[in-house]
matplotlib code that plots the C-alpha trace (Angstrom):
import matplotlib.pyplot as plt

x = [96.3, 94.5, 95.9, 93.5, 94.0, 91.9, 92.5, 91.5, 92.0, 89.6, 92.4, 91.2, 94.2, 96.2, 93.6, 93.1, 97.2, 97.2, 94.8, 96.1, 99.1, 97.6, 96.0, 98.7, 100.3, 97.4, 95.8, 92.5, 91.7, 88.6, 88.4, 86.2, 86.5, 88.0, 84.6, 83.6, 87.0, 87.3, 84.1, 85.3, 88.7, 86.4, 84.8, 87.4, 91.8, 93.1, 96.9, 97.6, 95.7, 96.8, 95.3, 95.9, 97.4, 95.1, 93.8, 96.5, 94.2, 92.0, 94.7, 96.6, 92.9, 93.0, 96.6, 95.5, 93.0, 94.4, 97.2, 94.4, 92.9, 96.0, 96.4, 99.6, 100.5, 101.0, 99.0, 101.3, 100.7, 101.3, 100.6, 100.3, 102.1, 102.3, 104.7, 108.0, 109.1, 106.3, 107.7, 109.0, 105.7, 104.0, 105.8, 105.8, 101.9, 102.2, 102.8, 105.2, 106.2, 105.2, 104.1, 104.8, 101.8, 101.5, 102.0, 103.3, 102.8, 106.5, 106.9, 103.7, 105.2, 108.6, 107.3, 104.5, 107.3, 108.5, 105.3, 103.7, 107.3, 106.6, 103.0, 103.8, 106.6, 104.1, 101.4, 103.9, 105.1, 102.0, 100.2, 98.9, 98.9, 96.5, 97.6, 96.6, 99.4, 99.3, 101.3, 102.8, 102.7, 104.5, 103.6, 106.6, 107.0, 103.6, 103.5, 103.4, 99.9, 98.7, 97.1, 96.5, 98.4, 96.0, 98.0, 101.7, 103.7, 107.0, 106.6, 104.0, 101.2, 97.6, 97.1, 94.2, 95.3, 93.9, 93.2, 93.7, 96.2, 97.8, 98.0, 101.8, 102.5, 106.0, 105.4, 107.3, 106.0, 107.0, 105.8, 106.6, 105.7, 104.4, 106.8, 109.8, 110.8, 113.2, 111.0, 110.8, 110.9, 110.5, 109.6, 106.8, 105.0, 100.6, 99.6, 96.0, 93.8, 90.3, 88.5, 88.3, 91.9, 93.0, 95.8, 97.9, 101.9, 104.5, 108.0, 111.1, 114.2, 114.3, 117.8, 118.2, 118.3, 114.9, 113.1, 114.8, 113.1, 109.7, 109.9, 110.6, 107.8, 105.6, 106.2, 106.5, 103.1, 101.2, 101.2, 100.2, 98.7, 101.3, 102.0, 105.4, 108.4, 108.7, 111.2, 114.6, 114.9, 117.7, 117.3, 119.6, 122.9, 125.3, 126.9, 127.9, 129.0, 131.1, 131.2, 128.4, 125.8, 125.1, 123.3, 121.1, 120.0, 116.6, 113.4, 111.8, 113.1, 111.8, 110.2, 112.2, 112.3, 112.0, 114.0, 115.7, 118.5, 121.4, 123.4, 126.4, 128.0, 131.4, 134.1, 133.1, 132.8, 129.6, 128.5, 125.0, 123.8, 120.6, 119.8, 117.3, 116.2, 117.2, 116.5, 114.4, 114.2, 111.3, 112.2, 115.6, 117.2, 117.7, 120.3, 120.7, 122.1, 123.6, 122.5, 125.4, 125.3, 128.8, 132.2, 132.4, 129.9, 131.1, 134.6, 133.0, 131.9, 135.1, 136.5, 134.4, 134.8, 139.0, 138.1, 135.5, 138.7, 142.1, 139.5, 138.5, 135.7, 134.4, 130.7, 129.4, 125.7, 123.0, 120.2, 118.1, 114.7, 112.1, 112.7, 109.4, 107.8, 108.6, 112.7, 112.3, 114.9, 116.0, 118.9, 120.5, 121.1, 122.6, 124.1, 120.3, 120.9, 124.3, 127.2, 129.0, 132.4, 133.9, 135.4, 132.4, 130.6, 128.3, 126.7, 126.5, 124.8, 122.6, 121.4, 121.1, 118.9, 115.3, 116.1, 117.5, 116.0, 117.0, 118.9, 120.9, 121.4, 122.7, 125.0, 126.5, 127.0, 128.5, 131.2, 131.9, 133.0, 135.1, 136.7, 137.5, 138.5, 140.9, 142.0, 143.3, 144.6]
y = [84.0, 85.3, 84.2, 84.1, 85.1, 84.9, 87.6, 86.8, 89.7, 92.4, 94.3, 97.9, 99.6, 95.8, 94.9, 98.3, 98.0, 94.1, 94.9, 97.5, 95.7, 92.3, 94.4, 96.0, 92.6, 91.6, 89.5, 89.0, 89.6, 88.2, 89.6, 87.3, 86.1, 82.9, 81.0, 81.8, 81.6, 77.7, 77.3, 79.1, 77.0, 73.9, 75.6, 77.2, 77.0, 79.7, 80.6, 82.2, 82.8, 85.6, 85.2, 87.8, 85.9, 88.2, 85.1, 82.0, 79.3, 80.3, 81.7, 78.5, 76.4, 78.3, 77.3, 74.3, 73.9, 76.4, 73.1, 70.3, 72.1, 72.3, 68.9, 69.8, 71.2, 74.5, 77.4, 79.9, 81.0, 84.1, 85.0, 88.4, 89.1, 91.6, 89.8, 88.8, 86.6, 84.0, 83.8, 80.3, 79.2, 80.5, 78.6, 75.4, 76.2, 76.3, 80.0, 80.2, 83.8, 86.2, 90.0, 92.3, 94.3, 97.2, 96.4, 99.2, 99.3, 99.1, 95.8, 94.1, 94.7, 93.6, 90.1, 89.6, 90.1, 86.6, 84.8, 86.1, 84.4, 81.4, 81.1, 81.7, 78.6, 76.4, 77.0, 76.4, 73.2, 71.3, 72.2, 69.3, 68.5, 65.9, 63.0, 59.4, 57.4, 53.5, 53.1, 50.3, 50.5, 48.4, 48.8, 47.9, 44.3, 44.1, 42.7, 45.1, 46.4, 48.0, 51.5, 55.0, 58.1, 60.8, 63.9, 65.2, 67.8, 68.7, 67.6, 64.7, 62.6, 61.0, 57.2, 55.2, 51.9, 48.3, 48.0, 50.8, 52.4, 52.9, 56.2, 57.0, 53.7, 53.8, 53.2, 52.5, 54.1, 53.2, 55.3, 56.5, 60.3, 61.2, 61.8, 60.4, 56.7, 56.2, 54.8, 56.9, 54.7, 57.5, 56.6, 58.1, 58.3, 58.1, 61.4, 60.4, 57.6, 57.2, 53.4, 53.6, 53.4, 56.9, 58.1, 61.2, 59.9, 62.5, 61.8, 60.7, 60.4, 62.1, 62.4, 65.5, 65.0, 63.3, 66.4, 68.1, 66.2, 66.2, 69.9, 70.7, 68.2, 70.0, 73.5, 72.6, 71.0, 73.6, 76.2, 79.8, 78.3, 77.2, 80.4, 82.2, 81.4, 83.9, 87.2, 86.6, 88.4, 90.8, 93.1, 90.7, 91.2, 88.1, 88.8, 85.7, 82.5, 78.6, 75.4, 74.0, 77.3, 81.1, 84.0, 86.4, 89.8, 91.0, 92.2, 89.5, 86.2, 83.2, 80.4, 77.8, 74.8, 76.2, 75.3, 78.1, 78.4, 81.2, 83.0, 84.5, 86.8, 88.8, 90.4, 87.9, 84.6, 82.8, 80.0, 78.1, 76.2, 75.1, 75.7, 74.8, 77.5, 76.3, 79.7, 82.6, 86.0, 88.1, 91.2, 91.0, 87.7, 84.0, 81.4, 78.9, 75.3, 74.4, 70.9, 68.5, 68.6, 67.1, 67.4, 69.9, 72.0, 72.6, 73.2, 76.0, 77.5, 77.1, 78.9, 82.0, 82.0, 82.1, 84.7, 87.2, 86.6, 87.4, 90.8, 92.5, 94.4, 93.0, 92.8, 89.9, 90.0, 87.9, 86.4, 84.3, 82.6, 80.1, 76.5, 75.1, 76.6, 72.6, 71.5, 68.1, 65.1, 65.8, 63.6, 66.7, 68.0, 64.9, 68.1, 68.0, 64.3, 63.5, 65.2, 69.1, 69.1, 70.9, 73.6, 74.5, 76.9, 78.5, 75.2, 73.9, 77.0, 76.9, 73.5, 74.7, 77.8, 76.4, 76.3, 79.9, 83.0, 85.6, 88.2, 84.9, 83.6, 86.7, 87.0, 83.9, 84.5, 87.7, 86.0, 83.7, 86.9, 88.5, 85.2, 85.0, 88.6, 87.7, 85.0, 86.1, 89.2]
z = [103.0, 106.1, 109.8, 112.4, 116.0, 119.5, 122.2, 125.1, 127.6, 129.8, 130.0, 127.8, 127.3, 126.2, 124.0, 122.1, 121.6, 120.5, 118.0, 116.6, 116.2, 115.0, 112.4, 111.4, 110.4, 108.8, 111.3, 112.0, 115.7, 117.5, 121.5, 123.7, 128.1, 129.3, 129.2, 125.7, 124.5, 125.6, 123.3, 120.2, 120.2, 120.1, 116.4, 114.7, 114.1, 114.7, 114.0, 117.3, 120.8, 123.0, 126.6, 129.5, 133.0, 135.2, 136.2, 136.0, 136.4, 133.6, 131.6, 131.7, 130.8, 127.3, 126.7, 127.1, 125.0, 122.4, 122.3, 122.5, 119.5, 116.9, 115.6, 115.2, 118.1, 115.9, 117.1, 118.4, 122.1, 123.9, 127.2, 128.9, 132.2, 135.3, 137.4, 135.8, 138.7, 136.9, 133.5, 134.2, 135.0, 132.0, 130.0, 131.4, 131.1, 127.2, 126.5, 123.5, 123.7, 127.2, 126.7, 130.2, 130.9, 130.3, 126.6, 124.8, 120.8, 119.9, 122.3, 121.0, 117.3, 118.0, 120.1, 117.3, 114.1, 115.7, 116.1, 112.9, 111.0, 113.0, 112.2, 108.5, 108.8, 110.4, 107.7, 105.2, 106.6, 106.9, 103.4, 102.2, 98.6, 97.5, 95.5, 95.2, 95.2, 96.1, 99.5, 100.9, 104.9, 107.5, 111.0, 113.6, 114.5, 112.0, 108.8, 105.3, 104.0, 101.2, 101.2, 99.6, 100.2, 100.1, 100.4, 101.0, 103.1, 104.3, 107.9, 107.3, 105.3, 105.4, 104.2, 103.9, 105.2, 104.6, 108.7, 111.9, 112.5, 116.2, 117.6, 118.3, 116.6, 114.5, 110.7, 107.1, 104.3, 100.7, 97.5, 93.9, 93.7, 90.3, 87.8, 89.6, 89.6, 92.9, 95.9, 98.6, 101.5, 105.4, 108.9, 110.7, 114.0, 113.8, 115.1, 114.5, 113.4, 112.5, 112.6, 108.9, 107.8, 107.7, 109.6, 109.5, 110.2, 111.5, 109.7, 112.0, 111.7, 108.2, 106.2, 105.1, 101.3, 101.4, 102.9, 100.3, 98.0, 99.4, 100.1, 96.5, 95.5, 97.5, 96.3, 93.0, 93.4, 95.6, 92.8, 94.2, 97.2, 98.9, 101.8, 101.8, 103.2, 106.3, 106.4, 108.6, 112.1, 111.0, 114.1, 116.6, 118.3, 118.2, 122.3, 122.6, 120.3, 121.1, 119.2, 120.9, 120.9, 120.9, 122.8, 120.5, 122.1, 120.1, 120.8, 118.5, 120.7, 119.3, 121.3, 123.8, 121.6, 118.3, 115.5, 113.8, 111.2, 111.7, 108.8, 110.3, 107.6, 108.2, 106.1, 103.2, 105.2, 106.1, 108.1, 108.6, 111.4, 112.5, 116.3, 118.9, 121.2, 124.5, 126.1, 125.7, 127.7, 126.7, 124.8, 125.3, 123.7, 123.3, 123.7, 121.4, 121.0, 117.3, 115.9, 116.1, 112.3, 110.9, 111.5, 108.7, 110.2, 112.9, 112.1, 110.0, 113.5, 115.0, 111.8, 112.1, 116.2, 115.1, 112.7, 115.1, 117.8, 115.4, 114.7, 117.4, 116.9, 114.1, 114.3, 112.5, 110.6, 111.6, 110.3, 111.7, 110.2, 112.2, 110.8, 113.2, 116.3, 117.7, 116.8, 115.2, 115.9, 119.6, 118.8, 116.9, 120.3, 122.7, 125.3, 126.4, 127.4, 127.7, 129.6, 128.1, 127.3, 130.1, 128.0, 126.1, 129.3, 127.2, 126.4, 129.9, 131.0, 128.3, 129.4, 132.7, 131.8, 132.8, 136.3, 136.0, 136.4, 133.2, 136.1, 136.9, 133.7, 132.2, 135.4, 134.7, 130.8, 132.0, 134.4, 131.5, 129.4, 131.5, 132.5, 128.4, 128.1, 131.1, 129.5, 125.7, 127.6]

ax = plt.figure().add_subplot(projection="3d")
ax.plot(x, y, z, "-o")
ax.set_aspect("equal")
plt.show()
């Protein structure tokens, strides 16, 4: 299955590189200027767009659009810099991952490993199997109607309803899937809504076993269409681990606000959490914030952090795959919201890092190491 990409950038020696690269991973590359670049977004998905910030106000008009364009919000974005200082800003502008100019070949591979993993998640996570399965729908506050689910996937579904649907409006759906007999009965959120009936709902709020059970549905459904499940990042450096998070130095850094799922392997234990990416420092690392997950879960952390310190110098393996280029329930993660236990600094200052520059965040995770090694000496 064939990823598409747009490359927008006057920059010779950049462009020449990028494609060589995007080729490489199998990608195909269209090259075009800012003006005819907000026109072909308008006529055609594509997987990724890569835009050059030789001129920001442009540059950040693409992003823009390039998001405006993905229904879901799924087109992975990466933005070429000069001036480092402006990193921040880029990606409060949209820019999922950041490339320093001049790109070299070995730099664009290692960024573009994590956004073409990404890109194969997303496309994964929203194909759409078709059924037609009667649907009974219940609009908040509103009474139940009758409708037709039209087709299936692991993050979401589009129904026919009796009347409109709401944009953002919260919804019940209730359905048999063929050759099952327990009701499935998920929230959702209307991404989008047509005057006819048809909506497309975004699941909330889903338990765990449930998208386990859609999932499987869905791949056992989708036959050899369905795209593959992407490779794990296995060239990362665990520096820095607590209850609460982690910091990852790689060259492939996923995107702030991804979700992401870590296997940490050593001397025959392993442990798996799911993170949020609250961080990320172009092609150098990440920091990342566990889900809350269960009480079991997280004394599994605390087991293997009592393991990694009663060994010194026992490096543990890492593996780490893209769960979606957008973390789902923000309620997995209340440290964003709420107060940091006061012992748990590594989580703190990953909730502080968007107001830090990287040189001041990596001070700061520095100090907090040698204040440890001081410590349990």
């Amino acid at each position: 299955m064939t990823f598409q990409s747009l490359l927008v950038c006057k920059d010779e020696q950049a462009t020449d590189v990028l494609t060589s690269a995007l080729a490489g991973f199998g990608l195909g590359v269209q090259c075009c200027g800012y003006p005819d670049a907000l026109c072909r977004l308008t006529e055609q998905k594509f997987d990724a767009v890569i835009v050059d910030y030789d001129d920001p106000h442009s540059a950040a008009l693409v992003l823009q659009n390039a998001y405006q364009s993905s229904a879901g919000g799924n087109t992975v974005t990466v933005a070429l810099l000069n001036d480092k200082t402006k990193v921040r800003h880029v990606f409060g502008a949209g820019a999922n991952f950041v490339l320093y100019k001049p790109v070299s070949q070995q730099q664009a591979e290692a960024s573009l490993r994590a956004a073409i993993a990404l890109m194969k998640r997303e496309r994964r996570r929203s194909f759409r199997v078709p059924v037609q399965l009667p649907v009974k729908l219940r609009v908040e506050s509103g009474a139940e109607m009758e409708g037709i689910l039209l087709d299936l996937s692991e993050d979401g579904l589009d129904v026919l309803a009796a009347q409109p649907l709401c944009p953002a409006a919260t919804v019940n759906a209730r359905f048999i899937l063929p050759d099952q007999t327990t009701e499935i009965d998920l929230r959702g959120e209307v991404a989008w809504a047509n005057p006819n009936g048809e909506s497309g709902v975004r699941y909330t709020d889903l338990p765990d076993n449930l998208r386990q059970t859609l999932r499987e549905w869905v791949v056992a459904n989708a036959a050899e269409f369905l795209p593959e499940d992407p490779e794990p990042v296995s060239e990362c450096r665990l520096s820095d681990l607590s209850l609460g998070g982690c910091y990852v130095e790689t060259e492939s850094p996923f995107p702030e606000r991804s979700g992401i799922v870590l296997c940490l392997k050593a001397a025959g234990m392993e442990v798996q959490a799911e993170g949020l990416v609250r961080v990320m420092h172009p092609e150098f690392g990440m920091g990342i914030e566990f889900a809350s997950g269960t009480a079991e879960q997280r004394e599994q952390v605390g087991n293997f952090i009592g393991f990694l310190t009663s060994r010194p110098g026992t490096v543990p393996q890492l593996l780490i795959t893209p769960k979606a280029l957008a973390a789902g329930n923000a309620d997995d993660y209340p440290s964003s919201k709420a107060s940091v236990e006061p012992e748990d600094l590594l989580l703190d200052l990953l909730n502080r890092a968007d107001s830090l520059s990287q040189e001041e965040f990596l001070q700061e995770l520095r100090q907090q190491r040698n204040s440890e090694e001081v410590a349990s000496s």
